[in-house]
C-alpha positions in Angstrom: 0.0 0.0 0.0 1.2 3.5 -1.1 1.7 5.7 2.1 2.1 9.3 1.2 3.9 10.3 4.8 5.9 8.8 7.6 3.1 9.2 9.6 1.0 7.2 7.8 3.2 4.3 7.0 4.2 4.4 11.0 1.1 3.5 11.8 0.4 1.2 9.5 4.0 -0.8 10.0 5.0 -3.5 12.2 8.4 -2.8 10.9 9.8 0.4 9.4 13.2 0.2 7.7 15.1 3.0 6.8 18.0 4.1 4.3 18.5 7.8 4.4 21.6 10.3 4.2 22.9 10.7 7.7 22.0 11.3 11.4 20.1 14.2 11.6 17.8 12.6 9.2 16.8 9.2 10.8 16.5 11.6 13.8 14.0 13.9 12.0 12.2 11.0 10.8 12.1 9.4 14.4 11.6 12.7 16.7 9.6 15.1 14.3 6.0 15.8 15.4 4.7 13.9 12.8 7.6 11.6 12.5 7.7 7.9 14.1 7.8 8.5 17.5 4.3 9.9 18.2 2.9 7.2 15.4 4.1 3.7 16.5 2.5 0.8 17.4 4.0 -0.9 20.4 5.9 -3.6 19.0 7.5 -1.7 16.3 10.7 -2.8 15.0 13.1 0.3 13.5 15.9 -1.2 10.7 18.2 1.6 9.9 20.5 0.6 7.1 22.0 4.1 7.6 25.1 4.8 8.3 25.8 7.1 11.0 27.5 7.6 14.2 27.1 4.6 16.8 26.6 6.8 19.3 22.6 7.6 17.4 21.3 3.9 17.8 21.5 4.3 21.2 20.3 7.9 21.9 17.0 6.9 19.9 16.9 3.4 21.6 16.7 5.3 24.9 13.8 7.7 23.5 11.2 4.7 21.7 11.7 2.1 24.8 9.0 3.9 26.4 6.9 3.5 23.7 7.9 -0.7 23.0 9.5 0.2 20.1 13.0 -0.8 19.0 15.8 0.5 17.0 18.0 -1.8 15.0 21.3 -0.3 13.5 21.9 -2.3 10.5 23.8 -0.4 7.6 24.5 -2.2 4.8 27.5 -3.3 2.5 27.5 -3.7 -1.3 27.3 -0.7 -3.2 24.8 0.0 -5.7 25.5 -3.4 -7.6 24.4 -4.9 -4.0 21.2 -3.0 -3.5 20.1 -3.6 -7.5 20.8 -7.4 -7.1 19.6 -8.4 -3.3 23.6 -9.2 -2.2 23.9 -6.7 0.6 25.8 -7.7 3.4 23.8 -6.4 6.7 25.5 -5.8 10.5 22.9 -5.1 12.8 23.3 -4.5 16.3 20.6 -3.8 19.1 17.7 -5.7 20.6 18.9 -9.8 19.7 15.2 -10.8 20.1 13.7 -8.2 17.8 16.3 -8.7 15.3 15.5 -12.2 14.9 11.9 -11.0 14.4 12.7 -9.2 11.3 15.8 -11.3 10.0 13.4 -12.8 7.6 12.6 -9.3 5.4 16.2 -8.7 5.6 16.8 -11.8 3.8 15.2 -10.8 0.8 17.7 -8.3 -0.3 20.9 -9.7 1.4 23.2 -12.4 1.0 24.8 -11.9 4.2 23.5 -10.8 7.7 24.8 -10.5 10.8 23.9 -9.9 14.6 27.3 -8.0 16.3 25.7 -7.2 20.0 23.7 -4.2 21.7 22.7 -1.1 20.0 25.8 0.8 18.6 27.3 -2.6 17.1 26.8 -2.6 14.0 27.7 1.2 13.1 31.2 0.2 14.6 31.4 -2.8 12.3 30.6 -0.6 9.4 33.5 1.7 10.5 36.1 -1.2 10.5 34.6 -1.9 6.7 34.9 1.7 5.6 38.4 1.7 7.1 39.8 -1.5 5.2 38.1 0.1 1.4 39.9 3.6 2.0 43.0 1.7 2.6 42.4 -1.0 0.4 41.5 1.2 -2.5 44.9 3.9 -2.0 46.7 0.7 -2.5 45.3 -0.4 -5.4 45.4 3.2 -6.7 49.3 3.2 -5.8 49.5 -0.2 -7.3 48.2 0.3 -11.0 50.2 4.0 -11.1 53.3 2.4 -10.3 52.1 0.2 -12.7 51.4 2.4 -15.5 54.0 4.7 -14.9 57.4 1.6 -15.0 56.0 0.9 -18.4 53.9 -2.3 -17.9 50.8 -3.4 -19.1 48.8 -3.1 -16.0 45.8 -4.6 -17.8 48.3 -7.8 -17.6 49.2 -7.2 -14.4 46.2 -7.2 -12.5 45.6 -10.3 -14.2 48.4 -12.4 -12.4 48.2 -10.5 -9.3 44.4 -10.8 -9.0 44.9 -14.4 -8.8 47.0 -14.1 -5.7 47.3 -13.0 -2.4 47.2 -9.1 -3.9 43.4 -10.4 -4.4 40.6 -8.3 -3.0 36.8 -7.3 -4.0 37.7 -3.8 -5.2 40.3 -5.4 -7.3 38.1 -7.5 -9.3 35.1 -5.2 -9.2 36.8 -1.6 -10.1 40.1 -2.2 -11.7 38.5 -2.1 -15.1 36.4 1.0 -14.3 39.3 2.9 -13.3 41.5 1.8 -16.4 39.1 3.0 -18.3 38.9 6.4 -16.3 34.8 5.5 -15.7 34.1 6.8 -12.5 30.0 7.5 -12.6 28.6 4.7 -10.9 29.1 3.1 -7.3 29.8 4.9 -4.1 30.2 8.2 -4.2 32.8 9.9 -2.6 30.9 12.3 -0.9 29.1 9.5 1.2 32.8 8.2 1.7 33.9 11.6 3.1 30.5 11.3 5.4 31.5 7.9 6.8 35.1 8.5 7.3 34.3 11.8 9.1 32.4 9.6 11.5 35.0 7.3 11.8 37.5 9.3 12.6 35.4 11.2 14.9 35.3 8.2 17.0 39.0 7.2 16.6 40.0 10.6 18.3 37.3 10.2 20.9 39.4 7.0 21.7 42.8 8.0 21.1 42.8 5.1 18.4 45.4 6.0 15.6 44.2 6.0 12.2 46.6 7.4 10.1 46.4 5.8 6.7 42.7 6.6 7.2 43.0 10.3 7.8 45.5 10.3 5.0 43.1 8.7 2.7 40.3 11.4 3.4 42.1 14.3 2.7 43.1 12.8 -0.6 38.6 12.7 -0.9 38.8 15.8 -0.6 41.4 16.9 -3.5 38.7 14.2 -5.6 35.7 16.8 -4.4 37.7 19.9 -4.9 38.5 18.6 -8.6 34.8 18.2 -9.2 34.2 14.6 -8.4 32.1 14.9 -5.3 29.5 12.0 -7.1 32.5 10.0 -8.8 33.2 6.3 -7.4 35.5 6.1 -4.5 38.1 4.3 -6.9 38.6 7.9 -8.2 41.5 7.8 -6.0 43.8 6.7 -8.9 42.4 9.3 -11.4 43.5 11.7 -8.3 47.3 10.0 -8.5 47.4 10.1 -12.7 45.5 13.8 -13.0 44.5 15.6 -9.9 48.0 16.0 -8.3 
């Protein structure tokens, strides 16, 4: 059934899953006067595939227990191809109980899901992902401009070295893309700038060092200074062979 506000689909849902930009809007959508707070059914179950700080799963969690509803954090990785082809991988944490209540939607358009512990848990997770691409992806980016620039045929070269330990996702799933200087599709580096704000954010809260990291997102930013805000985060070799 069409719903034509979050009021109306709030009250009409025994589970409400969300996918939005960043924290202030799953807390609009939760806290606003007509939002999900003063709609819900007791019993609600909140899936937020957003990613945002882990610190926001928590806050809400403490506001919609008094009305029986729960908030699961549950962002999401995949990338667009993910989304479009039901492969996500999902890390929830929260409520254990009321996860396994709605485990069985998220199955529909994930091939991976996973409970990490108590609200909070799986926005962490997501940070540790987001932290392995930006330093995953700088090394391919390294890798194929060394490449390129000692005279090799790097199409030939990712070709052995994909089939060893030098093996990762981004690897097989970008290295053509970025040959071919194609950058408009994927993740966009703006959302990457987002997350790795947030997870350096928290890193400094801890006194956790991140340097490759904070390296990694200031070289974002010379990609959104150059104009490639929306370009796929495997932009960071077209930085190496034309930005710098």
């Amino acid at each position: 059934t069409e719903c034509q506000s979050v009021q109306e689909i709030t009250k009409k849902s025994d589970t409400l899953i969300l996918c939005v930009g960043n924290d202030l809007d799953v807390r609009n959508i939760i806290c606003d006067d007509a939002g999900v707070l003063n709609n819900a059914k007791p019993g609600l179950v909140i899936v937020d595939h957003t990613t945002t700080s882990a610190d926001l799963p928590i806050e809400l969690n403490q506001i919609l227990n008094s009305k029986d509803v729960t908030f699961i954090d549950a962002p999401i990785s995949g990338g667009q191809a993910g989304a479009e082809n039901g492969k996500l991988s999902v890390m929830a944490g929260g409520d254990k109980e009321s996860f396994e209540k709605v485990e069985i939607i998220l199955q529909e358009y994930s091939k991976f899901i996973k409970y990490l512990g108590p609200s909070g848990s799986g926005q962490l997770t997501k940070m540790v992902n987001q932290i392995c691409i930006a330093g995953l992806l700088q090394g391919l980016s390294e890798a194929m401009n060394f490449s390129d620039k000692v005279g090799l045929n790097t199409n030939e070269v990712i070709e052995v070295i994909s089939k060893g330990a030098a093996q990762s996702w981004q690897m097989e799933n970008r290295w053509e893309t970025m040959i071919d200087d194609y950058y408009d599709h994927g993740f966009a580096v703006d959302l990457m700038r987002k997350d790795l704000d947030i997870v350096i954010d928290k890193a400094e809260k801890l006194n956790i060092n991140l340097d490759i990291t904070k390296s990694v997102n200031e070289y974002y930013k010379d990609i959104q200074k150059a104009g490639g805000g929306k370009w796929d985060t495997s932009s960071l070799y077209k930085r190496l062979k034309d930005i710098i």
